[in-house]
Phi, psi and omega in degrees: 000136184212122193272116193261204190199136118227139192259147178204098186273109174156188181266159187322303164322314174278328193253002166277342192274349194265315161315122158343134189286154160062047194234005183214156209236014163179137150238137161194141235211187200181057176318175184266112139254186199318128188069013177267163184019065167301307174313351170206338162270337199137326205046110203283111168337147154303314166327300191255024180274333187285311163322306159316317191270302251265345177302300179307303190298311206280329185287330179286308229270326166327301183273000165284111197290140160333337168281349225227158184246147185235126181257146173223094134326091188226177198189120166281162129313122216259091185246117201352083160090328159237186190279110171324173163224039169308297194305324185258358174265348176275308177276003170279322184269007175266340183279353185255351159280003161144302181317144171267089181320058201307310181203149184217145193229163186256117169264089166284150188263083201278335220251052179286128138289108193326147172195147176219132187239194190266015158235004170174165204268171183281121163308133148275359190208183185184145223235122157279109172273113165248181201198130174235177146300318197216170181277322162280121180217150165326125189189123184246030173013325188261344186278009192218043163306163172193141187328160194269335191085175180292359185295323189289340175294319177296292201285322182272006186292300160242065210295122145309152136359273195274018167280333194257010143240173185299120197258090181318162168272128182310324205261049198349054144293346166065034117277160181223195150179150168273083201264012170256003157308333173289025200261121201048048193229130171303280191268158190225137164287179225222133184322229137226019143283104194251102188288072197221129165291172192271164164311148191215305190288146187293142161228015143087020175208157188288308172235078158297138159285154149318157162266002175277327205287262170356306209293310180317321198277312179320297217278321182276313201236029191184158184218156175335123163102358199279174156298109209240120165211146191228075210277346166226093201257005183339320169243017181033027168316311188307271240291003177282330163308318169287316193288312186285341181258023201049046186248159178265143205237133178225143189232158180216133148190161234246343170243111177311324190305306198260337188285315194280334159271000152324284180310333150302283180299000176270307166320323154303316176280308226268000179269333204248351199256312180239083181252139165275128180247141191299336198256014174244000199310315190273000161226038181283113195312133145268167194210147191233154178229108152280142157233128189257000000 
């Protein structure tokens, strides 16, 4: 088995086009958003952030297998006094570039330190947008199960009736539930609310992921060997994740600076991660580091 890298310095738009249509089986990215990291993305205007993106986007949706997901970690802004619509005016033109809005998930921030302004309180969360090619799409659901909790002591304690059949929705949305399917069950599936704290240790870049963050969507939406890209790849937490869970990884970013330490710390897991041990020596992963 042999696990690839490839690192790629310059901007996104240009340097997405040297990828194979349909070669990569999850994205998930974290753009400079608007008027944010002017010192090093640019600070992209609100005005011009959808025009901006829609460029990026038509090269992921190119290089995205059919099968395959795009997580987008984005946050509008507070422009006088109320909440820009960049965000929701981007995924209207992304739907009309060919993407399928699938889901949006909540990243909650639990360890947010209080803040307060005289027209509203310090955001705590920030929105995983996916976005698919197709409706079918690759999910591996069970790999991101989670304990059932103390809630089951209570809600499963005394079933009603309409708990032990599939109970519709009143508003005929034609979902439904079974809540004594929950009955003797280790795991729940999870919720589309993700409760993880932010990154705190310096990583030599402003906004790092969690390493959970990545790591969940990986664990959900790819299996070993599948393809990983990170198209604004800055302190590179997706590909160390991706590397460590074995999937091969590809990252671009516009500062040489972070791409050559990325490629240092990757050197490093890969010294500490496939160190040879004798009685695995044959089937110990290998790993190639591209730098473009």
């Amino acid at each position: 088995m042999e696990i690839t890298t490839e690192i790629y310095t310059g901007d996104s738009k240009e340097q997405l086009k040297q990828l194979p249509n349909n070669s990569v089986d999850l994205i998930v990215t974290s753009p400079p958003y608007a008027d944010q990291r002017k010192y090093t993305y640019g600070g992209i205007h609100h005005d011009k952030y959808v025009d901006w993106f829609l460029l990026i986007s038509e090269q992921l949706l190119r290089v995205l297998n059919p099968t395959g997901t795009f997580i987008l970690n984005i946050k509008e802004k507070v422009v006088e006094g109320e909440r820009s619509t960049y965000v929701m005016e981007l995924i209207l033109e992304m739907r009309k570039q060919g993407w399928l809005w699938t889901e949006e998930f909540i990243w909650h921030k639990k360890n947010c330190y209080p803040g307060k302004w005289p027209n509203r309180f310090r955001d705590a969360w920030e929105r995983l947008l996916q976005f698919n090619k197709n409706r079918k799409f690759h999910m591996y659901q069970e790999e991101v199960m989670v304990p059932m909790g103390e809630w089951v002591n209570a809600r499963l304690k005394n079933l009603s009736e309409t708990d032990k059949t599939r109970d519709n929705s009143k508003v005929g949305s034609g979902f439904g539930k079974n809540i004594s399917n929950w009955l003797n069950r280790d795991k729940a599936y999870p919720t589309n609310v993700l409760h993880l704290a932010t990154e705190c240790n310096n990583k030599n870049h402003s906004a790092a992921f969690p390493e959970e963050l990545p790591e969940w969507f990986i664990k959900l939406f790819t299996k070993e060997n599948d393809t990983v890209l990170d198209p604004f790849m800055g302190s590179g937490t997706t590909l160390s994740v991706a590397n460590r869970m074995k999937r091969n990884s590809i990252g671009i970013d516009i500062i040489p600076e972070y791409c050559e330490m990325v490629k240092k710390q990757l050197n490093l897991v890969e010294s500490y991660l496939f160190e040879p041990k004798e009685e695995y020596e044959t089937i110990k992963p290998k790993r190639r580091i591209f730098v473009r």
